[in-house]
Residue frames as qw, qx, qy, qz and C-alpha x, y, z in Angstrom:
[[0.000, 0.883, 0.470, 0.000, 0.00, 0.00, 0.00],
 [0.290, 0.815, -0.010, 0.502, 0.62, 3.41, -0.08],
 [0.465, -0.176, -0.553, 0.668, 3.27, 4.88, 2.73],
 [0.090, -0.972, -0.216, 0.013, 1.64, 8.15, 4.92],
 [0.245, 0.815, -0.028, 0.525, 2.71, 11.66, 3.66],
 [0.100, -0.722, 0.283, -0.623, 2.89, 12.71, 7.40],
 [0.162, 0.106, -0.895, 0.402, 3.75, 11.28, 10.85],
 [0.457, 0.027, 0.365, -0.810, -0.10, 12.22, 11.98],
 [0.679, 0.306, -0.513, -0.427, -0.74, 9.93, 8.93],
 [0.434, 0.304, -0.845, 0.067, 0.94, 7.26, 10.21],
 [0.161, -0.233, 0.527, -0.801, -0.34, 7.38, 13.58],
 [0.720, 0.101, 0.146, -0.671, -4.09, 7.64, 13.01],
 [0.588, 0.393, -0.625, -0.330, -3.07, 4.17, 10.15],
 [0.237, 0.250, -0.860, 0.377, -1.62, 2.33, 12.88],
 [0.183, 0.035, 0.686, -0.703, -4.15, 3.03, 15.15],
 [0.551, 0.062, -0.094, -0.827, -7.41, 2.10, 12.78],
 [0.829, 0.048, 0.462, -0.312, -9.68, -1.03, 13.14],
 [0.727, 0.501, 0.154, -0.444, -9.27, -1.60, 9.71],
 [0.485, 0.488, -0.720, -0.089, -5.72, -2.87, 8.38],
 [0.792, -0.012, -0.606, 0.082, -5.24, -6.64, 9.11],
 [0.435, -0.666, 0.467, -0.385, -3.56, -6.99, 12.34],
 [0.336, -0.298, 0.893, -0.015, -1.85, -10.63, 14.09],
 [0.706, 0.185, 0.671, -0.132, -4.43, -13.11, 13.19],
 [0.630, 0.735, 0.024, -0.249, -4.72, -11.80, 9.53],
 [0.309, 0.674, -0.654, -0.150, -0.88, -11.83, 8.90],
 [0.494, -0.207, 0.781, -0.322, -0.77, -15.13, 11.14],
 [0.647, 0.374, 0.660, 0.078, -3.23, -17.02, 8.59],
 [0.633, 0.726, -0.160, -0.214, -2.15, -15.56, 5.60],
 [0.081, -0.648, 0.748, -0.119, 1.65, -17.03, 6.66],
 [0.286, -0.158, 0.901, -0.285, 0.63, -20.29, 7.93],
 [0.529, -0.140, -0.652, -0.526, -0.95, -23.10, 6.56],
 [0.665, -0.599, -0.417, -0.159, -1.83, -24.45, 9.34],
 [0.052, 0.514, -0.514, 0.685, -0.42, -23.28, 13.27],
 [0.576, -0.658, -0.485, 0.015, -0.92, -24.35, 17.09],
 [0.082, -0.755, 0.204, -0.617, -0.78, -21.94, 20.09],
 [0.527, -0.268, -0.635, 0.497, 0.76, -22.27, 23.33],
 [0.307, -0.709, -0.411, -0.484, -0.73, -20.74, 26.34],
 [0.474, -0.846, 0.050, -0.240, 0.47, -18.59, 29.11],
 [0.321, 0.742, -0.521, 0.274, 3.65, -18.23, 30.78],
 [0.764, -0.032, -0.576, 0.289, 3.47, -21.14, 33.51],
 [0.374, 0.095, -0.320, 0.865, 4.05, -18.36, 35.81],
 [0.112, 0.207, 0.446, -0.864, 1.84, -15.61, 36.63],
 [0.517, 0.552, 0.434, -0.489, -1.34, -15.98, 34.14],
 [0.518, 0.377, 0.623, 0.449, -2.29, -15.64, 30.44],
 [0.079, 0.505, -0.097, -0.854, -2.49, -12.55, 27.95],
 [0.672, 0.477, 0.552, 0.128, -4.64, -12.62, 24.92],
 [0.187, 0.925, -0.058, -0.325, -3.02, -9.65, 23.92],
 [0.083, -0.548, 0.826, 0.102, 0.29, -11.95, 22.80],
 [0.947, 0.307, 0.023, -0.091, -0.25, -15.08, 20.20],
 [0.281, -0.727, 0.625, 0.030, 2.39, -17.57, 20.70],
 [0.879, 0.032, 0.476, -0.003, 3.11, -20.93, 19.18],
 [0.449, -0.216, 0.786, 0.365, 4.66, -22.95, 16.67],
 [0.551, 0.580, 0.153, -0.580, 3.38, -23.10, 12.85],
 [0.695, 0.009, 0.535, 0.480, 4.15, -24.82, 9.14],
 [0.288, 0.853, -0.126, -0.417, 5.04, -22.43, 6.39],
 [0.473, 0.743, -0.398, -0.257, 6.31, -24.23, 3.39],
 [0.965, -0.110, -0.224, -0.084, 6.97, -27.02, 5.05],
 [0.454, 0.134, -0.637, 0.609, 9.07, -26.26, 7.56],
 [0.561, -0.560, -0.519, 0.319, 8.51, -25.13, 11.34],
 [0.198, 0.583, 0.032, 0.788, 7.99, -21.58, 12.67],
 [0.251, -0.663, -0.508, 0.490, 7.27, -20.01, 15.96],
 [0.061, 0.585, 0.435, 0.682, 5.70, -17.32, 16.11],
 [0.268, -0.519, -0.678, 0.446, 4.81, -14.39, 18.51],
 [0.117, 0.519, 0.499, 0.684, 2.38, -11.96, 17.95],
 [0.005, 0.229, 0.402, -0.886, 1.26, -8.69, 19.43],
 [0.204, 0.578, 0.734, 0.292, -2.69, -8.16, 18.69],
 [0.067, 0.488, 0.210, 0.844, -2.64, -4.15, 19.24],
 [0.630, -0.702, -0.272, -0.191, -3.05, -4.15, 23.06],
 [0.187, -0.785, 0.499, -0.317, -0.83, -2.86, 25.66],
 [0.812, -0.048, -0.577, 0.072, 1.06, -6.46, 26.76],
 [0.845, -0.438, -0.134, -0.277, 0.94, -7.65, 29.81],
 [0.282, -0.652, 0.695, -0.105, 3.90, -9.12, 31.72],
 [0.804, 0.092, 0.540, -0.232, 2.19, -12.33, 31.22],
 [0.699, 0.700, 0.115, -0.091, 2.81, -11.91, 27.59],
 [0.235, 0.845, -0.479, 0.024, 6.10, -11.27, 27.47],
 [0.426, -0.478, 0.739, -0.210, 6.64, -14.13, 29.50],
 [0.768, 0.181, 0.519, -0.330, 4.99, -15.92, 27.75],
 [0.676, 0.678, -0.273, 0.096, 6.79, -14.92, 24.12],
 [0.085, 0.589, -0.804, -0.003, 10.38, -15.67, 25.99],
 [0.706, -0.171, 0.683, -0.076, 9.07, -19.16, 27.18],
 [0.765, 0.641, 0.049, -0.037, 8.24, -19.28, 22.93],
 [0.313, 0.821, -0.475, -0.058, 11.83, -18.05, 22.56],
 [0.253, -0.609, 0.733, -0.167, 13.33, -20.51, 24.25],
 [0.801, 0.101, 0.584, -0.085, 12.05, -23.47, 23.39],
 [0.803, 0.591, 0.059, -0.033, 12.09, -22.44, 19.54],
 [0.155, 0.753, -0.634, 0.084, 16.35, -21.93, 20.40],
 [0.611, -0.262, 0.723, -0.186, 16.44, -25.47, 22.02],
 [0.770, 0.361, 0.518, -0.091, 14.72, -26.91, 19.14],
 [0.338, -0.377, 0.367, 0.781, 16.12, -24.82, 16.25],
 [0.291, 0.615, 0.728, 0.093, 13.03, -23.28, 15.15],
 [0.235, 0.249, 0.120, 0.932, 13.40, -19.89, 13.42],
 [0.070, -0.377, -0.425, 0.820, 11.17, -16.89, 14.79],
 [0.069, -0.667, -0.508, -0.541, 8.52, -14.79, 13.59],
 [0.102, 0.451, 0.345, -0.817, 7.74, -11.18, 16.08],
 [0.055, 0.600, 0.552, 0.576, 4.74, -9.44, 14.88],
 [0.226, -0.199, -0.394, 0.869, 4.78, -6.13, 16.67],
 [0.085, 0.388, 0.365, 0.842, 2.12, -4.30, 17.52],
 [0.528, -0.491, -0.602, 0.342, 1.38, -2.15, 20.94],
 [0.113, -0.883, 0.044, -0.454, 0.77, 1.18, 22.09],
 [0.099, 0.639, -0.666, 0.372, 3.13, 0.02, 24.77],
 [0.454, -0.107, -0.867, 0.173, 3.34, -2.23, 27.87],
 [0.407, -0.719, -0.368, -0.427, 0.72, -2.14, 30.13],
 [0.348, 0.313, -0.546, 0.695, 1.30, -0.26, 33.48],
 [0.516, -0.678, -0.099, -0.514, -1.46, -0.19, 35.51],
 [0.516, -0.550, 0.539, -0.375, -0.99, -1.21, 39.48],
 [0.954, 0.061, 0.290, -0.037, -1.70, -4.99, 38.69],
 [0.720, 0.623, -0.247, 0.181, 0.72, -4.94, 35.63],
 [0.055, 0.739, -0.534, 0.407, 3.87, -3.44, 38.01],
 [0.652, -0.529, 0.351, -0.414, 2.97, -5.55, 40.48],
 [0.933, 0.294, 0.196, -0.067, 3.10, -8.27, 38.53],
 [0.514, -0.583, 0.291, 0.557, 6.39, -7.12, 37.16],
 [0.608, 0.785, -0.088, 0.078, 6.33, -5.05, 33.55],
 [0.093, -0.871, 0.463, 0.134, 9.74, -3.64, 34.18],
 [0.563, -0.337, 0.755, -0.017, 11.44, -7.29, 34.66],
 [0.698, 0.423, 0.578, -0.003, 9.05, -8.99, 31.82],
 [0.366, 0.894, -0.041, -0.257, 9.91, -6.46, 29.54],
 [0.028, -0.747, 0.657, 0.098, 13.93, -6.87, 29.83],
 [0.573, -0.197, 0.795, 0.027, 13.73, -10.72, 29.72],
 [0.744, 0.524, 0.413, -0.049, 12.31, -10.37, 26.96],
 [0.137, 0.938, -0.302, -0.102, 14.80, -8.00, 25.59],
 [0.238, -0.657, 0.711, 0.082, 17.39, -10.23, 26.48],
 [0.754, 0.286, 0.590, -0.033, 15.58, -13.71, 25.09],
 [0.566, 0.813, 0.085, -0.108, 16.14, -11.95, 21.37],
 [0.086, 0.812, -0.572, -0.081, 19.15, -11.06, 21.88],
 [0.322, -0.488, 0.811, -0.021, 20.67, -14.13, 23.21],
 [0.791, 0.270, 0.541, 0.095, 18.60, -17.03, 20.66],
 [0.074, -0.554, 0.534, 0.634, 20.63, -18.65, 18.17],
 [0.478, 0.431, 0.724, 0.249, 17.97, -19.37, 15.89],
 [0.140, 0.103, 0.133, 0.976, 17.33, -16.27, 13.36],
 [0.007, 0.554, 0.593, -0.583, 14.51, -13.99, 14.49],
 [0.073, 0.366, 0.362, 0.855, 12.47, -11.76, 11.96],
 [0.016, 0.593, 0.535, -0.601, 10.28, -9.23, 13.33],
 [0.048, -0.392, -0.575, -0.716, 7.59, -7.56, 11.32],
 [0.034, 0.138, 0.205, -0.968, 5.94, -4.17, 12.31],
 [0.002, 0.396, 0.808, 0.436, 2.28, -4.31, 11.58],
 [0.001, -0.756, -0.446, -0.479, 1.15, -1.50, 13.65],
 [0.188, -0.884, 0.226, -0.363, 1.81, 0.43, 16.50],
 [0.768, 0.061, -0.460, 0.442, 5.20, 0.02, 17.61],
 [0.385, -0.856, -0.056, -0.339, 4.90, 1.99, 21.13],
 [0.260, -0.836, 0.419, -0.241, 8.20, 2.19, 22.92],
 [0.130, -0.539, 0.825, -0.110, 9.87, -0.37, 24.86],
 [0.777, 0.153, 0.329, -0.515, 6.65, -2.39, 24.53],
 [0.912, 0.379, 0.141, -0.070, 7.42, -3.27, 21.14],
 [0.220, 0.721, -0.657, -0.005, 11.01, -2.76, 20.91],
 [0.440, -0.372, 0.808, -0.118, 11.57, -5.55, 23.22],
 [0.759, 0.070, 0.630, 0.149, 10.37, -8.25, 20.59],
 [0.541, 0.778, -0.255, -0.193, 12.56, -6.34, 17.41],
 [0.873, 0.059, 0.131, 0.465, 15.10, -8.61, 16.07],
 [0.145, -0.759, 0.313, 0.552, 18.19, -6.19, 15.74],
 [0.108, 0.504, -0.517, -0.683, 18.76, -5.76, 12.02],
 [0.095, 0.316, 0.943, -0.046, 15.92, -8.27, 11.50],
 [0.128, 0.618, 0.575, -0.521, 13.27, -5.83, 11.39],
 [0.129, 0.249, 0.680, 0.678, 10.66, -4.97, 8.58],
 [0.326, 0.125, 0.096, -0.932, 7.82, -2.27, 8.47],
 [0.256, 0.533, 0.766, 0.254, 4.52, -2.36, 6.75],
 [0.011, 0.489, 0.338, 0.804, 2.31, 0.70, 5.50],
 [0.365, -0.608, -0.215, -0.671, 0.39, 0.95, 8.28],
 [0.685, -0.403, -0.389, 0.466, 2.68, 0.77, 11.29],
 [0.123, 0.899, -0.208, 0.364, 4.82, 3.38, 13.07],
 [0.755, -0.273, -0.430, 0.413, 7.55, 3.12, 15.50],
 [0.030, 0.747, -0.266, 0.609, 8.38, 6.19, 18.53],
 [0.243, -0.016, -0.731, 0.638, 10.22, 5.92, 22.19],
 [0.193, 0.323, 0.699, -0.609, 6.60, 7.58, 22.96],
 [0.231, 0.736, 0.620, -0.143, 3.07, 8.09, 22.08],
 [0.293, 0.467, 0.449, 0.703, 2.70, 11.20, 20.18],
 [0.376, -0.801, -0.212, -0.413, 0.36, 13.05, 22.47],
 [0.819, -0.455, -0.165, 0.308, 2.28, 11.95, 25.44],
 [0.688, 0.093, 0.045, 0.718, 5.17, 13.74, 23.59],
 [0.030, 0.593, 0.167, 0.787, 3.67, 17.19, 22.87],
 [0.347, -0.867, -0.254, -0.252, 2.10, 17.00, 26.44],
 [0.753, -0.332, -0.204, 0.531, 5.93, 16.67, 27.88],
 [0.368, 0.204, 0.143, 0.896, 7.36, 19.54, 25.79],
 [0.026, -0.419, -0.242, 0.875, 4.37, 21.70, 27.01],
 [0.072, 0.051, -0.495, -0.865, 2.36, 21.45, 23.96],
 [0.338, 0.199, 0.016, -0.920, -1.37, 21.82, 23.19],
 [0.661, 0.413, 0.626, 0.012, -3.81, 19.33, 21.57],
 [0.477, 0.819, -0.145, -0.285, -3.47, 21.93, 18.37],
 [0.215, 0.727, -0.642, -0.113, 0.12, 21.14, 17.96],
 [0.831, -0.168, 0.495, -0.191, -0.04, 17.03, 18.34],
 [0.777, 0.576, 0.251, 0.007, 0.23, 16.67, 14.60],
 [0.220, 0.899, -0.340, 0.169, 3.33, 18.84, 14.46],
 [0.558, -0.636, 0.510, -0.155, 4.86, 16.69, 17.30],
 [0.896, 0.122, 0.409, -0.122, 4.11, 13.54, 15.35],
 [0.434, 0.861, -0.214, 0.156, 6.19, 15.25, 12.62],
 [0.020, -0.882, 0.392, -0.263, 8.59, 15.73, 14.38],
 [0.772, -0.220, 0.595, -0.032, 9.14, 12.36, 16.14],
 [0.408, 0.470, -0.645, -0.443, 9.68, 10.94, 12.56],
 [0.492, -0.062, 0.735, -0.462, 7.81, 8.08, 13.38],
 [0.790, 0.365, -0.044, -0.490, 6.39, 6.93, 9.52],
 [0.936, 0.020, 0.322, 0.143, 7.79, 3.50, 8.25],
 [0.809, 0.435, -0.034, 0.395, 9.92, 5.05, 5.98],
 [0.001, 0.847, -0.420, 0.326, 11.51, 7.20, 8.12],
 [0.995, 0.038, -0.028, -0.089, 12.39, 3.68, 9.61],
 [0.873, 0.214, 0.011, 0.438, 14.26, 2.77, 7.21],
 [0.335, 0.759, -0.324, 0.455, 16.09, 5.74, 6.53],
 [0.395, -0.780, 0.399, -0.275, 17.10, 6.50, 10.39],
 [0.402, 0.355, -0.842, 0.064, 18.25, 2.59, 10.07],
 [0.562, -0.194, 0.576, -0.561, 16.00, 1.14, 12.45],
 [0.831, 0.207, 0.492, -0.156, 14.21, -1.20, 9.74],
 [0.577, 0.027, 0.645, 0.500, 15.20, -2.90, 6.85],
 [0.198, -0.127, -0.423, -0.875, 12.61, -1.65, 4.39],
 [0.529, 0.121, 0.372, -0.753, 8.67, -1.71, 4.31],
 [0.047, 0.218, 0.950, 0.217, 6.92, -5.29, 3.36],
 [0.390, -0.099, -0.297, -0.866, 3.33, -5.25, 2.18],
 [0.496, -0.218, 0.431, -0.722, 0.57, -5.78, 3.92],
 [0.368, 0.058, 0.922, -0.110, -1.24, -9.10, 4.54],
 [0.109, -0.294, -0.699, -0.643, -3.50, -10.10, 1.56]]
């Protein structure tokens, strides 16, 4: 698809019911997939699709963000994915896509901070290759933490920024008027991405 003209563009793209999202890219990818469930540990997220899948006839794991703040649970739940699929020697799939990790009282308690970095470090440290694929809102550490370093591919209707957009304009003192200007400014559209060197390039959307 077309890329957006303007970072407000991108934003609003990222953020609309209406492009595909996990399950869409998930079954267009996969003939056929099963899902593990919850991290053994503190509970389940549904915000985080995990499991194993066949694509050409081979084996894939797979972990998917569905466009919901994740959960500790989730994260825990994608490294227990990582790890097994590095034991086995099952390449990766990320599918990013979070306004960020969730922080409410339960979440902390629960431990974002901790879930967040283990996950950070799971990526780093499996030696099976990892692709990650942007598919819509890539909200801070949230969704950094499941980018493959130099692994990582866009779509049309993603963005990636260290923050929210609004969040940003209200640090700097700005207005609701000037939100759009902020977004700008963040450079936050898929191709600015690439350029800045963050992603490879920008894949097309699920059918």
């Amino acid at each position: 698809g077309a890329l957006p003209r303007t970072g407000g563009e991108a934003v609003a793209r990222a953020r609309a019911a209406g492009p595909p999202r996990a399950e869409a890219y998930l079954d267009a990818y996969f003939d056929d997939r099963e899902e593990i469930s919850g991290d053994r540990c503190s509970g389940t997220d549904p915000g985080m699709r995990c499991g194993f899948g066949r694509h050409a006839g081979r084996t894939v794991a797979f972990a998917a963000q569905c466009g919901t703040p994740t959960r500790p649970a989730g994260y825990r739940t994608a490294v227990r994915l990582l790890r097994t699929a590095d034991r086995l020697g099952i390449p990766v799939l990320t599918l990013i896509d979070t306004p960020g990790a969730a922080n409410g009282p339960e979440d902390e308690r629960a431990g974002t901070g901790g879930a967040v970095a283990e996950t950070f470090a799971a990526v780093a440290e499996t030696g099976v290759p990892v692709t990650s694929l942007l598919i819509g809102e890539g909200g801070s550490g949230g969704a950094l933490a499941l980018a493959a370093p130099e692994r990582l591919w866009t779509t049309p209707d993603s963005y990636f920024s260290v923050i929210a957009p609004e969040s940003a304009a209200a640090v700097l003192k700005r207005g609701p008027d000037r939100v759009a200007e902020t977004a700008e400014s963040l450079r936050l559209r898929p191709q600015d991405a690439v350029t800045l060197g963050v992603a490879r390039g920008v894949a097309p959307p699920a059918p």
